[in-house]
N, C-alpha and C positions, 0 to 999 in steps of 0.2 A: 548530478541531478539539480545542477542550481537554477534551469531552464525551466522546471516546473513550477509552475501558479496554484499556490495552495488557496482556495475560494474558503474553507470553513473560518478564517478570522474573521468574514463579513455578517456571521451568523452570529443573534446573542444565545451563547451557550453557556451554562455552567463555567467556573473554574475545574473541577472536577473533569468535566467534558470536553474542556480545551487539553489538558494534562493527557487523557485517555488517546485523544485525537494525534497528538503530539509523538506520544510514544509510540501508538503503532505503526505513525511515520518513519519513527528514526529506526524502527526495526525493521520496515518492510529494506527502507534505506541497507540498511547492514547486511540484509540476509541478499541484496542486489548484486552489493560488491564482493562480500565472499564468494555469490554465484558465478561471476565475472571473475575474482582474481583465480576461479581452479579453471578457468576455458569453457566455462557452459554458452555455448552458442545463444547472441543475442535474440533469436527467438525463440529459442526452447524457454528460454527466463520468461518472454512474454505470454510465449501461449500458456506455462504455468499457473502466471497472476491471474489469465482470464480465468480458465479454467476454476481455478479458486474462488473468484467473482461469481463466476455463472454457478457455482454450486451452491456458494453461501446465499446467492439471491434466491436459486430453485427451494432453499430452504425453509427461508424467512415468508415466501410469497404462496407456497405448496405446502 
C-alpha cells in the first residue's frame, strides 16, 4: 500500500488524534494482508471496507 496518499498530516490535529489516526491505519493495513495472504479475492476485501464505511457513516449521519 505504499501507493496511498495519506491527506490527514495536512490537518492541525491533536498529538493524541494523529496517534488514533495512525493506528487505525496500520491496522486496517494488517487485517489487508492477512485478508490477502489466506486468498480472499481482491474485491470481496473491497466491497467489505465499503460496506464498513457506508454502515458507520449510516450511523454517525442517521
Amino acid at each position: 500500500m505504499s501507493n496511498v496518499t495519506r491527506l490527514h498530516h495536512a490537518l492541525p490535529l491533536g498529538a493524541e488524534v494523529v496517534q488514533a489516526v495512525n493506528d487505525l491505519d496500520a491496522g486496517i493495513r494488517r487485517a489487508i494482508d492477512v485478508a490477502k495472504a489466506a486468498g480472499l479475492p481482491q474485491c470481496l476485501i473491497v466491497a467489505l471496507l465499503h460496506g464498513q464505511a457506508y454502515s458507520e457513516t449510516a450511523r454517525m449521519v442517521g
